[in-house]
C-alpha positions in Angstrom: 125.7 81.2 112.6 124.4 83.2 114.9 122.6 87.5 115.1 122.9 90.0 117.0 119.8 88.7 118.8 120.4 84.9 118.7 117.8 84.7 115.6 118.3 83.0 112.2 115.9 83.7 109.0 113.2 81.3 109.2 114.0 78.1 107.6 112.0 75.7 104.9 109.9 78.7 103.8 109.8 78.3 100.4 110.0 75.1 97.9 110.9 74.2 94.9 108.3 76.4 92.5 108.3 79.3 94.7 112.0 79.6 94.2 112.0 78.8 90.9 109.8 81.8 90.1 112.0 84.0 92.3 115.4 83.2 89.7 113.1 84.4 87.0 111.2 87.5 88.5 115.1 88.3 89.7 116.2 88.5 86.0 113.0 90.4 85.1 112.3 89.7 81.7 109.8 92.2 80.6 111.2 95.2 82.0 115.2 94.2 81.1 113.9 93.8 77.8 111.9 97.3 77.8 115.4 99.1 80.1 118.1 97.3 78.0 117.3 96.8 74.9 117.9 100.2 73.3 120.9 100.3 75.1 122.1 96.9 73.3 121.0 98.0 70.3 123.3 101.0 70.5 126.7 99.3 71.5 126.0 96.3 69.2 123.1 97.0 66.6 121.7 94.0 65.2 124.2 91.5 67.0 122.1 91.8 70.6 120.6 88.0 69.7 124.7 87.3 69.1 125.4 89.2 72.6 122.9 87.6 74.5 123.5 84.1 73.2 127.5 84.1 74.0 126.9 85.6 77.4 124.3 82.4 78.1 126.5 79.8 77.3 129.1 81.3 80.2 126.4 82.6 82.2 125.4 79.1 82.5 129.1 78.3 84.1 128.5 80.5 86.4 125.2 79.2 87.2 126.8 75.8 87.6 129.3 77.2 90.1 126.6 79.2 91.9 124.9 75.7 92.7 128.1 73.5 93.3 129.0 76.1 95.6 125.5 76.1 97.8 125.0 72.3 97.7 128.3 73.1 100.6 127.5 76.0 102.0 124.2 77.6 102.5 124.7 81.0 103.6 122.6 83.7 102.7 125.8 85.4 101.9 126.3 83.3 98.8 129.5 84.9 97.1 130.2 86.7 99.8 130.7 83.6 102.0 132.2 81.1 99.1 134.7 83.2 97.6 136.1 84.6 101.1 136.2 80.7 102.2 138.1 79.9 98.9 140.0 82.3 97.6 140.3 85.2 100.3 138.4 86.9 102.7 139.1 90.2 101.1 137.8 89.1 97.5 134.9 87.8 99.2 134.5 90.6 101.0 134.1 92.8 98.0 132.5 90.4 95.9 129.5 91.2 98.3 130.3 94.6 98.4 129.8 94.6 94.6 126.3 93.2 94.8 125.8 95.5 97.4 126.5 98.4 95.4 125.0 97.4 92.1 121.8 96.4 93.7 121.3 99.6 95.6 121.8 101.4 92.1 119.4 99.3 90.8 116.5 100.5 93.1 117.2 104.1 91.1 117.4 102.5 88.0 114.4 100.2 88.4 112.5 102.8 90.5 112.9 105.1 87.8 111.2 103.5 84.5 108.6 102.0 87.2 107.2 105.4 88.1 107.9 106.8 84.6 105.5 103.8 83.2 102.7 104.4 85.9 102.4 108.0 84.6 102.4 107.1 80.5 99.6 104.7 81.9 98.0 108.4 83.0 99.2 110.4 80.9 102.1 110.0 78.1 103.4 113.4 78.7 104.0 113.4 82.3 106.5 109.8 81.6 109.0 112.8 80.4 109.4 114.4 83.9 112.0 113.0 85.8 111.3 114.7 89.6 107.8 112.9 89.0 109.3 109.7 87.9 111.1 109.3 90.5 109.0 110.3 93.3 106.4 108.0 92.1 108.9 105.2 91.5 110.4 106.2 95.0 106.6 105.0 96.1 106.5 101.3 94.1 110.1 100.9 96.1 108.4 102.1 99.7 105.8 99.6 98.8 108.4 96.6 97.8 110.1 97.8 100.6 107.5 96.8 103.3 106.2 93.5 101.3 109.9 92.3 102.2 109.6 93.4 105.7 107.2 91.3 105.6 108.8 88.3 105.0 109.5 85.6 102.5 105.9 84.2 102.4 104.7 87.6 101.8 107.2 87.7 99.4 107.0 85.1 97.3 102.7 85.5 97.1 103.2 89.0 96.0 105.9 87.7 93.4 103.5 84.6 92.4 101.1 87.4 91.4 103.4 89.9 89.7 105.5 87.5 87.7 102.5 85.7 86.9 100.3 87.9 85.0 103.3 89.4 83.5 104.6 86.2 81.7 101.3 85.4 80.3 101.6 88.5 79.1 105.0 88.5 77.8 104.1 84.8 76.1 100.8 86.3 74.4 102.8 88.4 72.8 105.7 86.0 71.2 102.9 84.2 69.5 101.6 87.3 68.3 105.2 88.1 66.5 104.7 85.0 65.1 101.5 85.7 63.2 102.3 89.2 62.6 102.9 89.8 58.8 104.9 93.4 58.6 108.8 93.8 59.1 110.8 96.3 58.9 114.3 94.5 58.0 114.2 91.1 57.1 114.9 88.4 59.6 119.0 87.4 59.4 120.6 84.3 60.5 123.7 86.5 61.1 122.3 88.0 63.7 123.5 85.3 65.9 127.0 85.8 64.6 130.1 87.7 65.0 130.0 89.9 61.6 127.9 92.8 63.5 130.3 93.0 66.1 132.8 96.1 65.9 136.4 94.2 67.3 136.8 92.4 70.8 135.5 95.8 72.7 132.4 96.4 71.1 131.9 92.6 71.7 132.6 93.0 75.7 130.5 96.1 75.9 127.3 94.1 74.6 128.4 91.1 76.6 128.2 93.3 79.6 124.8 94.4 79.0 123.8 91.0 78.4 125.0 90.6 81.9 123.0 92.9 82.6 119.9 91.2 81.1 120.8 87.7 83.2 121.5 89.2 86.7 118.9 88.4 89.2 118.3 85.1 89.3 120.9 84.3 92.0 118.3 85.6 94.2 117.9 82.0 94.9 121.2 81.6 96.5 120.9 84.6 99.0 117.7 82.6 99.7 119.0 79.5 100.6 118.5 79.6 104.1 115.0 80.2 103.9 114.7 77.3 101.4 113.5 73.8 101.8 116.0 71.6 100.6 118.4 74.5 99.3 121.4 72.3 98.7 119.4 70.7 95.4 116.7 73.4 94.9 118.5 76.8 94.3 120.8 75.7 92.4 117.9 73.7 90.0 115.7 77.1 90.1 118.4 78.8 89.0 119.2 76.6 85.7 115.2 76.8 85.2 115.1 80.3 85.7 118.3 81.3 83.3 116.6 79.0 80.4 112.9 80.5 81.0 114.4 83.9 80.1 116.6 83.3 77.7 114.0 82.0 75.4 112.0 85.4 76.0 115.1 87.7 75.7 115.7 85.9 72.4 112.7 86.0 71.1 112.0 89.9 71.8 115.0 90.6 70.6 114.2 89.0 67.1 111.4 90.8 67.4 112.0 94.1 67.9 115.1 93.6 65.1 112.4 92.5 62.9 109.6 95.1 63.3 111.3 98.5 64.6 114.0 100.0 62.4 116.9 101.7 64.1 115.7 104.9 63.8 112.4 103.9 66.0 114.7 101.7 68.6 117.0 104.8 69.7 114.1 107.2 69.8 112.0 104.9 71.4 114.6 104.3 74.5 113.4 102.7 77.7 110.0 102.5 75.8 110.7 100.2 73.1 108.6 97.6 74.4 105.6 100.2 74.2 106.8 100.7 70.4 106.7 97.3 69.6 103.3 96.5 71.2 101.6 99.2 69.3 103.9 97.8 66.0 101.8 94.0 66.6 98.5 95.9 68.4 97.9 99.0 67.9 95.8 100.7 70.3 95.9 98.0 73.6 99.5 96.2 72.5 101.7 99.4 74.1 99.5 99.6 77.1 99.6 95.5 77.7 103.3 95.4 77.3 103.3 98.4 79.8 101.7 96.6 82.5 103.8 93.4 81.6 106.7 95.8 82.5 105.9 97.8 85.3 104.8 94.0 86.8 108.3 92.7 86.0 110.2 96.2 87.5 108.3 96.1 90.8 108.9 92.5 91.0 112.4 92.9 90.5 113.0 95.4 92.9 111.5 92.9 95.4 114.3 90.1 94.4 116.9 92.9 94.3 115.9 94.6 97.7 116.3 90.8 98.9 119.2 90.2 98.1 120.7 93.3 99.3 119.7 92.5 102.4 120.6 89.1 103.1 123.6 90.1 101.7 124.1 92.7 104.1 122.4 90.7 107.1 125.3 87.7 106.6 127.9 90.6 106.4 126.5 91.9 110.0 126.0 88.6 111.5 129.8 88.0 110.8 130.6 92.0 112.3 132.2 92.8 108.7 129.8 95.3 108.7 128.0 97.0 111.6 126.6 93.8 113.7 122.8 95.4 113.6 122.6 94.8 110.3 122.3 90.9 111.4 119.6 91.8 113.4 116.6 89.8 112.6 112.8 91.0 113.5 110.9 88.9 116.1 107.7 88.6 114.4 108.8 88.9 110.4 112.3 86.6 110.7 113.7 89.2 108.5 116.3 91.2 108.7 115.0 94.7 109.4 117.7 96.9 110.0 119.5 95.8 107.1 116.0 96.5 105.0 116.0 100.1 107.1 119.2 100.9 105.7 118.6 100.0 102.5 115.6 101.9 102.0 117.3 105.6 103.6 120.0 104.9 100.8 117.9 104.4 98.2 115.3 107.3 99.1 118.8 109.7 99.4 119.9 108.7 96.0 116.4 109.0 94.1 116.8 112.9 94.8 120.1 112.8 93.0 118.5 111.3 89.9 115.7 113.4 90.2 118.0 116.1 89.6 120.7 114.5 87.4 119.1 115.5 84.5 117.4 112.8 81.6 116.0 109.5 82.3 117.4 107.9 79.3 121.4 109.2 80.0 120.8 107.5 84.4 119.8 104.1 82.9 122.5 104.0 80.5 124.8 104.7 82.8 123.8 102.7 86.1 123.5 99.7 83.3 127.0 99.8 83.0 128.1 100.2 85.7 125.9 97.6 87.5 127.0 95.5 84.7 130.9 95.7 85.7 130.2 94.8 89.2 128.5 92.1 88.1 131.2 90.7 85.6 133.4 91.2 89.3 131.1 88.9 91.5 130.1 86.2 89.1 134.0 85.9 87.7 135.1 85.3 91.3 132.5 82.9 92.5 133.1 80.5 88.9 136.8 80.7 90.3 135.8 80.0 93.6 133.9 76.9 92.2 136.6 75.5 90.9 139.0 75.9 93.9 136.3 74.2 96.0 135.9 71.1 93.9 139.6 70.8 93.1 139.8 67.6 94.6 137.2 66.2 92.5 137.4 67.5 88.9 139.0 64.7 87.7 137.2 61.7 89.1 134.5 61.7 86.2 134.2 63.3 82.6 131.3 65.1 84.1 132.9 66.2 86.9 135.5 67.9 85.1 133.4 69.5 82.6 130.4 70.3 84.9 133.0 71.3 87.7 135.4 73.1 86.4 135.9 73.9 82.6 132.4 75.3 82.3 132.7 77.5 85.5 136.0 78.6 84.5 135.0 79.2 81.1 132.0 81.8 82.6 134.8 83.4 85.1 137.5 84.2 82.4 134.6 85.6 80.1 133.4 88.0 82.8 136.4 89.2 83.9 137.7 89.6 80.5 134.5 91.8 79.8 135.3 93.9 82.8 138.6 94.4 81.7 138.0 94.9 77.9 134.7 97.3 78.2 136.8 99.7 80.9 137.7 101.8 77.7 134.4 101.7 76.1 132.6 103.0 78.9 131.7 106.5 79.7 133.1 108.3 82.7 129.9 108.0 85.2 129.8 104.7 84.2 133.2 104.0 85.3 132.7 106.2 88.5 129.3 104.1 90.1 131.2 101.0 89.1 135.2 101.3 90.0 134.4 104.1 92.3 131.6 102.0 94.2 133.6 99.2 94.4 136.7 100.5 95.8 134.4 102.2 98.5 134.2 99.0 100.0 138.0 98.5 100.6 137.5 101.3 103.5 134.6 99.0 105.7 137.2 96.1 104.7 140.3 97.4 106.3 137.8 98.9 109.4 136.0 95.6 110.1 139.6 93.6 109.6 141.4 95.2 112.3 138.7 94.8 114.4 139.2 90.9 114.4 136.2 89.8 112.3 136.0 85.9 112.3 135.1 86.1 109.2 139.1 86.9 108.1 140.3 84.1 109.6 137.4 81.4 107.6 137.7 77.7 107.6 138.8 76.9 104.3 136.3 75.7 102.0 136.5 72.2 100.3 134.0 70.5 99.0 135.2 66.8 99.2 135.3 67.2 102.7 131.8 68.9 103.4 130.1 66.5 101.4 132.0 63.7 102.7 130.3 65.4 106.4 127.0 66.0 104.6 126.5 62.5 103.6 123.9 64.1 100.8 123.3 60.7 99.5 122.6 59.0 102.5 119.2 58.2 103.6 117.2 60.5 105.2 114.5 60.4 107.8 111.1 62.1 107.2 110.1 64.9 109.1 106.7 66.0 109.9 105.8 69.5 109.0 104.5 71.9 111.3 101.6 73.7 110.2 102.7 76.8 110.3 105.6 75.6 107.7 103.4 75.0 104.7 104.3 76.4 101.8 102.8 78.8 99.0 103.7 76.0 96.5 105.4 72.9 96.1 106.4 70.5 93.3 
């Protein structure tokens, strides 16, 4: 695999804790709680502990596939590279595509509440001005901006920090719901049922949000090649990530069932969180759970901008896209021009939200929408999985179960809820998400013709590459430089 210059990313970078905290900073518990959950409550009402609990158990497929799938082939591409190599270059094509466009309209609608929470931390009445939000969220995203160009150590110490002080946080506060005495509807077991559900539409609306709430975490796959040992340890940080924040989405979501009425839930918006500290502390709880979630929103947009652009560094190194996007820095090993480009993009489309009217109507709508691209990438990599392992799904029990009914069981469950929320959704919604993704067919068809390598893949089968990987062999110790010591270890 080879750049523009002749320069990789710099291998065995991070280990096994570093990347475990990078799956759950990339689902960003604390401020997916504080964007999302108003908008859950609204498509679902009290069924988003339901929602988020039948989108785990296929989430978790997917998961599964997502670390099949790197154990053989580590590509910074992820998707991008496995479903191409399985299925068709053009899905894969636009299954990166898709991640590409949802997590460019996430630095808008991360960016957003970011510089909106800075302010209420000022002053609560400037958090209502969208110009200001955005140009001081457009700051926190030239400032995550550099932190990535300054490669993954930098990285992952800034994200040690972040996600660090905001879980303590976050867990503070569960055991303070626990002790509090006062509710405002009475905890309900059918919550986690179907009953609260309005038909097969409303349910694939809230399991799209819930989407939503789990993206991020295959951060660790578009890490891989900066990994030590990525074949076993994205795929592990990954499962450890997804379980860490279920637990908190759960429990939040109890909680804010529990202590905020309905009434106080829609009015709050993206500051329910704010709402709910104040409910269990009044006075310091709203500003704590504040910090937690500014923390978890500039983290995230640090997991996000990665992945953008080791997305769209693989894309350049195999010229699907312009070949100086593969271009990787000589002192940082990262990939600059890719980051450049991201950061022009983002900075053109925080003045359109600046002056697209209210805060609360962008993040509803960018949630959707990022949620149906992400239905579209995940559903084709748990296919992908499966096509890749065909020739082993039914040597073992485990195989079969592990392999391919639970990966196919989180494919058809995403792409059923892209295809059953597409009349439930409003017509922005529809336009970032469809219209975004069908941009992509245009570079497609460009980079195609021009005999990209990439069109023409060596078909990927995992019998074979682990067969040639001999992952079970022994394997000879290798002393570590010392400029190849890591943040942290297990």
């Amino acid at each position: 695999m080879r750049t523009t210059t002749g320069r990789g990313l710099q291998p065995n970078v991070l280990g096994t804790f570093d990347t475990i905290v990078m799956a759950v900073a990339g689902s960003a518990p604390a401020y997916s709680l504080a964007a999302t959950t108003a908008v859950l409550f609204g498509a679902v009402g009290l069924a988003g502990p339901a929602a988020l609990l039948y989108c785990a158990i296929p989430m978790l497929g997917i998961v599964l596939a997502y670390s099949r799938l790197g154990r053989i082939d580590v590509n910074a591409g992820a998707g991008y590279s496995w479903v191409g190599r399985t299925l068709h270059p053009f899905l894969g094509f636009l299954s990166g595509w898709a991640l590409v466009v949802s997590a460019t309209v996430f630095m808008v609608a991360g960016s957003l509440p970011a510089g909106a929470m800075t302010l209420s931390l000022i002053d609560p009445d400037l958090a209502d001005d969208t110009p200001l939000a955005a140009a001081v969220g457009a700051g926190w995203f030239l400032m995550m901006l550099l932190v990535v160009l300054g490669g993954a150590r930098l990285t992952v110490r800034a994200q040690l920090l972040m996600s660090g002080v905001e879980m303590l946080i976050l867990v503070v506060f569960v055991g303070a719901v626990v002790l509090h005495r006062g509710h405002a509807t009475a905890f309900d077991w059918s919550w986690f049922g179907f009953e609260h559900f309005d038909g097969p539409a409303g349910f694939a609306s809230g399991a799209l949000i819930a989407a939503f709430y789990y993206w991020g975490w295959d951060v660790t796959s578009n890490l891989s090649e900066e990994t030590r040992d990525s074949r076993r340890t994205a795929g592990l940080a990954a499962l450890v990530g997804v379980g860490v924040v279920f637990l908190l989405f759960e429990a939040f979501t109890v909680s804010v069932n529990v202590l905020l009425s309905a009434g106080r839930i829609e009015s709050a918006g993206a500051n329910v969180l704010a709402v709910l500290g104040q409910e269990i502390w009044p006075g310091v709880g709203g500003k704590l759970l504040i910090m937690a979630v500014l923390l978890s929103t500039v983290a995230t947009l640090e997991t996000t901008l990665i992945q953008v652009t080791r997305s769209l560094f693989a894309m350049g190194r195999d010229r699907t896209m312009p070949a100086a996007l593969g271009t990787v820095h000589r002192r940082w090993n990262t990939p600059w021009v890719a980051i450049a480009a991201v950061g022009v993009a983002a900075l053109v489309m925080f003045g359109a939200a600046a002056a697209a009217g209210s805060m609360a109507s962008i993040l509803r709508d960018a949630v959707s929408a990022i949620g149906l691209q992400i239905a579209f990438y995940y559903g084709l990599a748990g296919i992908a999985a499966v096509v890749a392992y065909k020739g082993m799904l039914l040597t073992s029990v485990r195989n079969f179960l592990v392999g391919g009914a639970w990966p196919l069981l989180g494919s058809a469950f995403m792409l059923w809820a892209f295809v059953e929320s597409l009349g439930e959704l409003s017509t922005t919604s529809l336009t970032i998400g469809l219209g975004g993704l069908l941009a992509g067919v245009v570079p497609m068809l460009v980079y195609w013709r021009k005999g990209s390598a990439y069109y023409r893949p060596a078909r990927l089968d995992a019998a074979r590459a682990l067969a040639a990987a001999d992952p079970f062999g022994p394997t000879r110790p290798r002393a570590r430089r010392a400029d190849e010591s890591l943040a942290t270890d297990f």
